[in-house]
C-alpha positions as CSV (number, residue, x, y, z in Angstrom):
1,X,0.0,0.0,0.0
2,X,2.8,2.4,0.7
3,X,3.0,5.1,3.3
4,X,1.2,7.8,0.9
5,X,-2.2,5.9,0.7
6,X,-2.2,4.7,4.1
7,X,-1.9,8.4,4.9
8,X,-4.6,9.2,2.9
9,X,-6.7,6.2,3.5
10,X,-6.4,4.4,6.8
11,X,-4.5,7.0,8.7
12,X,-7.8,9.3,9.2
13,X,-10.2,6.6,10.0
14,X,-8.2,4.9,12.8
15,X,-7.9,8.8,14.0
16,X,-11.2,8.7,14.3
17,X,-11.9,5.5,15.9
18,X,-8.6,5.5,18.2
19,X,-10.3,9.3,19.7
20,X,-13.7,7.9,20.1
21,X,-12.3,4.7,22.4
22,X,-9.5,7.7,23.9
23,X,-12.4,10.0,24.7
24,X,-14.4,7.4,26.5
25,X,-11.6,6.6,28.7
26,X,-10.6,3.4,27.0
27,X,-7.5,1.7,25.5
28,X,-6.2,1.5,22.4
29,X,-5.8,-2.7,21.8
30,X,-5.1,-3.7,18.0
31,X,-4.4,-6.7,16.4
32,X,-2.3,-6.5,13.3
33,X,-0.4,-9.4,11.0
34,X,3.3,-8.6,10.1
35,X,6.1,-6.0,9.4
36,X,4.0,-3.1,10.0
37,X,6.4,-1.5,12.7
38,X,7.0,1.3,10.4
39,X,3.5,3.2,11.9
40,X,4.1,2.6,15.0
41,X,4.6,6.7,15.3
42,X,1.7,7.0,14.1
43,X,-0.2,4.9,15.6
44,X,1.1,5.9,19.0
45,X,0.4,9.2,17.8
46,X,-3.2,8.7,17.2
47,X,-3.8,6.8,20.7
48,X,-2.5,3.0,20.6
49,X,-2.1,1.4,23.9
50,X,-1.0,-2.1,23.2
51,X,-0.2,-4.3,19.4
52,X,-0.7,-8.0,19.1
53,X,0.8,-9.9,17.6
54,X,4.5,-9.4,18.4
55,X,5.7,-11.1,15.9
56,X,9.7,-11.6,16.3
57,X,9.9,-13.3,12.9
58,X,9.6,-10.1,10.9
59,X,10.1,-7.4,14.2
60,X,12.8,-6.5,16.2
61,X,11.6,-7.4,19.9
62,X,15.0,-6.5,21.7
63,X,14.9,-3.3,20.0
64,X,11.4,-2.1,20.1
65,X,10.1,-2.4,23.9
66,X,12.6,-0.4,25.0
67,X,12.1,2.1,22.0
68,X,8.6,2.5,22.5
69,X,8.4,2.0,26.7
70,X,6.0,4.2,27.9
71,X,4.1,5.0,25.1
72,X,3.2,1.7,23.4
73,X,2.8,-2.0,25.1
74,X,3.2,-4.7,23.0
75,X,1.4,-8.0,23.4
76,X,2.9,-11.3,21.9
77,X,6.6,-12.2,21.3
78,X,7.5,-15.8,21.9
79,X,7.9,-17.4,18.4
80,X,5.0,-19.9,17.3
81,X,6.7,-20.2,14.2
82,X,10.5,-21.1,15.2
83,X,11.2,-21.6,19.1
84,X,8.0,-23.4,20.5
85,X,7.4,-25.9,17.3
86,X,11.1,-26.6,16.8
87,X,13.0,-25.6,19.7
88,X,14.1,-27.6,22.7
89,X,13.1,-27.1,26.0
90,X,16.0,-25.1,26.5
91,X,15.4,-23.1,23.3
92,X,12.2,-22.5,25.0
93,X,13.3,-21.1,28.4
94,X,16.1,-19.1,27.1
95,X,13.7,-17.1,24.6
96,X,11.1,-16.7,27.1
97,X,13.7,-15.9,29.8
98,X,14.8,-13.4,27.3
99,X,11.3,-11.8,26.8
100,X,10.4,-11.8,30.8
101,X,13.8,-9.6,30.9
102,X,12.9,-7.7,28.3
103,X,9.5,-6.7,29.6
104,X,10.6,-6.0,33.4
105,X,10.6,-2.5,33.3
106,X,6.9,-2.6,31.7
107,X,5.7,-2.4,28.2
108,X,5.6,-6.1,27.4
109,X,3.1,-8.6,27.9
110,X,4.3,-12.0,27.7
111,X,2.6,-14.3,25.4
112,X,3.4,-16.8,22.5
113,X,3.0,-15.0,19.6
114,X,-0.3,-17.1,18.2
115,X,-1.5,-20.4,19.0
116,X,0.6,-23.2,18.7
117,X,-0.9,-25.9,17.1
118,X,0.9,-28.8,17.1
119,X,3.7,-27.6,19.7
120,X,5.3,-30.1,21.5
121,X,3.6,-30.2,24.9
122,X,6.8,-30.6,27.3
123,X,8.5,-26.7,25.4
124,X,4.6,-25.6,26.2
125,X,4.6,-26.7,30.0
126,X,8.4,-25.6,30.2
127,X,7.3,-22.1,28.8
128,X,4.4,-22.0,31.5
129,X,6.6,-23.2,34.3
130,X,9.1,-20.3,33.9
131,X,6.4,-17.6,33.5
132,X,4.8,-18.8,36.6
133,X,8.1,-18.8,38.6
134,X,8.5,-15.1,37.9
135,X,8.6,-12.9,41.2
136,X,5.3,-11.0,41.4
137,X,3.3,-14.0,39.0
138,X,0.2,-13.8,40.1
139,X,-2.6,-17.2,39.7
């Protein structure tokens, strides 16, 4: 589509939408497939709160939470596509280690990035084991 139509197109309508959930004292949640990290400034802009999916096969995690902390959450991040289906279990608590660090100071919420269909069920429970060990995990 290109940054010019988007602009023109999409930009104003989400504007709208974004101020109307903003002005009623909501948050901005949206859900949006791949590399689209380029309008992130303006989506912040316009009143996002939090994006889903993280994806970290076509976005740089390490580098975005701690670009955008404090003005944009992000929702996702562990890798349905490479770590959980094809990792080890140790592929699978390093990367979610990783993530956990990552979101510490805020701005992250941990999750796999979609559902795993298919996941072996052992990386799964090792995954879920290390959240729940986390200091201030609450059930």
């Amino acid at each position: 589509m290109g940054s010019r139509l988007w602009h023109e197109f999409i930009y104003p309508a989400l504007k709208r939408m974004y101020g109307v959930v903003r002005a009623a004292g909501k948050k901005v949640f949206i859900h949006s497939c791949g590399d689209v990290d380029e309008l992130f400034d303006d989506l912040v802009d316009i009143g996002l709160n939090c994006f889903n999916p993280f994806q970290p096969e076509v976005m740089d995690v390490s580098t975005l939470v701690p670009h955008y902390r404090g003005r944009l959450a992000f929702y996702g991040g562990m890798s349905t596509q490479r770590t959980l289906p094809y990792g080890d279990v140790g592929d699978v608590r390093q990367e979610t280690q990783h993530l956990l660090d990552l979101g510490a100071e805020g701005g992250y919420i941990f999750s796999p990035l979609t559902m795993c269909q298919g996941c072996p069920a052992g990386e799964y429970a090792g995954m879920i084991d290390l959240v729940q060990s986390q200091p201030g995990y609450a059930r």
